[in-house]
N, C-alpha and C positions, 0 to 999 in steps of 0.2 A: 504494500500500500504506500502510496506518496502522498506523503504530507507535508507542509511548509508549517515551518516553527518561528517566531522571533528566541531569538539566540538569548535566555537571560543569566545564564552560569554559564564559567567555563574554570573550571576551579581544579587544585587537587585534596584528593581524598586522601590524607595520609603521602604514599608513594602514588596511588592512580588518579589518571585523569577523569574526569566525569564532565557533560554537556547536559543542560537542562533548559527547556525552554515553554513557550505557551503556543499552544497548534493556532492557528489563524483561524481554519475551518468548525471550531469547535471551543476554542477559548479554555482549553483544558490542558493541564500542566503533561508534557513528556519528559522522561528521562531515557535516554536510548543506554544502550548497554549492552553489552556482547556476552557471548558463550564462557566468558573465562570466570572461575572460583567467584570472583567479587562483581563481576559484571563492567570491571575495566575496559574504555575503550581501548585500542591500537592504537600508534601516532597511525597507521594506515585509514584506521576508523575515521579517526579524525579531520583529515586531510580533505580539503575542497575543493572540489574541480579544476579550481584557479591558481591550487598549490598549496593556497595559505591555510588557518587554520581557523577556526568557528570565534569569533567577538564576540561580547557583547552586543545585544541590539541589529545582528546580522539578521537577516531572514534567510533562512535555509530550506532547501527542499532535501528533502531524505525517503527513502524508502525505508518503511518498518515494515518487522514482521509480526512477527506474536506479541500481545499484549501479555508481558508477563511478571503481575503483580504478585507481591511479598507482603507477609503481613505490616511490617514499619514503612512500604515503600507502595502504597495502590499505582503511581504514574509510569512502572518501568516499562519499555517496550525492548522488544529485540529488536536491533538493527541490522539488516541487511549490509552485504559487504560492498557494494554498488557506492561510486563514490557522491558524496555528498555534494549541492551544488548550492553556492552564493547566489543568492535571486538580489538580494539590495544589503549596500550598509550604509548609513545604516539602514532599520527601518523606514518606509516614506511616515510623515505627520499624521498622517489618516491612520495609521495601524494604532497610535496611542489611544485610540476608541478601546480598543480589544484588551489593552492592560488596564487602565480604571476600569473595567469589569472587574480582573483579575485582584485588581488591588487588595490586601488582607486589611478589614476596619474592626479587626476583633484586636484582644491585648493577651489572651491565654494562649500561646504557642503551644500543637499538637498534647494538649490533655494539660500540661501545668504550669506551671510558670519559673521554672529552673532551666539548668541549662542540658538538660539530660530527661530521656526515658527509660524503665526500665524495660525490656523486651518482654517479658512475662505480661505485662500490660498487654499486647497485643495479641498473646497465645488466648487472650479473654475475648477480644474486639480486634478486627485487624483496625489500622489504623484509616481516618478518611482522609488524610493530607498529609503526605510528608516534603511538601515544597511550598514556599511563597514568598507574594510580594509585598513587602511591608512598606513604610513610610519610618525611621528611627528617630523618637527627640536626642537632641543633647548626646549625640555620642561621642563617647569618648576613649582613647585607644592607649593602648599598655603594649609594651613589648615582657615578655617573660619567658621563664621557664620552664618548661613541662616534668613530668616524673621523670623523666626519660633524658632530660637537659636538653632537648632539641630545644631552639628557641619558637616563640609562639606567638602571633600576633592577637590579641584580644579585644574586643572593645563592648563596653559600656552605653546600653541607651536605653531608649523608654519607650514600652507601646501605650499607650495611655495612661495610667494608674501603673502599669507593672515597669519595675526595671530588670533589663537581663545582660548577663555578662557569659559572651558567647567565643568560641575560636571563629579566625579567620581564614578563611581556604580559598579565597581569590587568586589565583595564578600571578598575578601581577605584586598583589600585595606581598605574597608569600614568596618570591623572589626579591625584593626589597628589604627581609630580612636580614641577608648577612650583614648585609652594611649597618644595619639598627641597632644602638648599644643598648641593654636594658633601662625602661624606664618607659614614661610616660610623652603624647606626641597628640600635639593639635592635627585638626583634617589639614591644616594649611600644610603643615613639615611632612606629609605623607600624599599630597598631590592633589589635594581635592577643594577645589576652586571655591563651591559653596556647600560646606554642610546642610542648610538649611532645605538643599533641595538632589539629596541623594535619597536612594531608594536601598532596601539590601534584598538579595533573593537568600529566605533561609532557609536550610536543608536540614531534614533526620538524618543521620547515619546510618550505618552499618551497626549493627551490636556487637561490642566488641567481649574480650574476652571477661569481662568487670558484669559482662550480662546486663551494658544500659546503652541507647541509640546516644549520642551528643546533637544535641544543637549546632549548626555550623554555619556560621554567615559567607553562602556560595558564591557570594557576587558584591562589590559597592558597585549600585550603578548610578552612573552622572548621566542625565538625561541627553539624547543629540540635541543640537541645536535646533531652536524652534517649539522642540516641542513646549507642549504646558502641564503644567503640575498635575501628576493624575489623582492628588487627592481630594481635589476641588472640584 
């Protein structure tokens, strides 16, 4: 099946790469995913007709195959091996109809308001959403430590009433890293023009071996030019 997605994660998961976006046709969140253990794509997967690789805000056409939902993850699809094709980037202004639909105007993130689910929650209820678009107050970003001492980028914000303090898995952001000493960093020292009007795409996990999904902020996105606020 061919469907065209706007592109709103391109992030990594740990060591793998993952794409997640909003189908055009249907306004409904995909996550494409291959045959392997974790559902990692290939730099092959990933690769677009024109060489380069899937952006933010890209409109892609892709060929899926099986709709193949998990209980922490209802939007995965298998992806055909067929190479992936760039239709526009960014998106054209008219597509931003389709994301204020999508928009998240709730403040409880997938069942609570931490940074974690436990997976046994879901062996109860599979999950209904493990992707969205938020709108963050006030955020605010930390470089740190993990148990592991990899270093981590975090940050700090508010969906209405709740504040959450989530990891960051942005590919961009997460290669910005080495250079980042620990400590604490305005949106301005990390590249982002106006806080006041970034979006974050947030992600469930994988359950890891702790037996809980983590919260992940898959994406900061800065709107393209033009557009307008999709929370108004």
């Amino acid at each position: 099946m061919q469907a065209q997605f706007i592109c709103l994660a391109h992030s990594k998961k740990y060591s793998n790469r993952c794409v997640a976006g909003v189908r055009l046709d249907t306004g409904e969140w995909i996550r494409p995913i291959s045959k392997e253990k974790h559902g990692e794509l290939t730099q092959a997967q990933l690769k677009l007709s024109d060489g380069g690789e899937p952006q933010n805000f890209d409109v892609i056409s892709a060929c899926l195959g099986q709709h193949c939902p998990v209980k922490n993850q209802p939007e995965n699809w298998r992806v055909q091996n067929s190479p992936w094709k760039l239709v526009s980037r960014p998106a054209p202004l008219e597509r931003a109809a389709v994301l204020k639909k999508t928009l998240f105007r709730e403040s409880v993130l997938f069942g609570n308001t931490t940074d974690r689910v436990a997976y046994c929650v879901f062996e109860k209820a599979p999950a209904k959403e493990s992707l969205v678009l938020a709108k963050p107050s006030h955020p605010r970003w930390t470089v740190k430590r993990t148990l592991t001492w990899k270093k981590q980028l975090r940050v700090t914000f508010g969906l209405g009433p709740v504040n959450y303090d989530l990891a960051v898995t942005d590919i961009p952001y997460d290669d910005m890293l080495k250079d980042l000493e620990l400590g604490e960093y305005s949106s301005e020292q990390l590249g982002i023009r106006n806080e006041n009007a970034i979006y974050f795409t947030i992600s469930l996990g994988e359950p890891l071996d702790n037996g809980f999904c983590f919260k992940l902020v898959a994406a900061v996105l800065q709107l393209p030019n033009g557009w307008p606020s999709l929370d108004e």
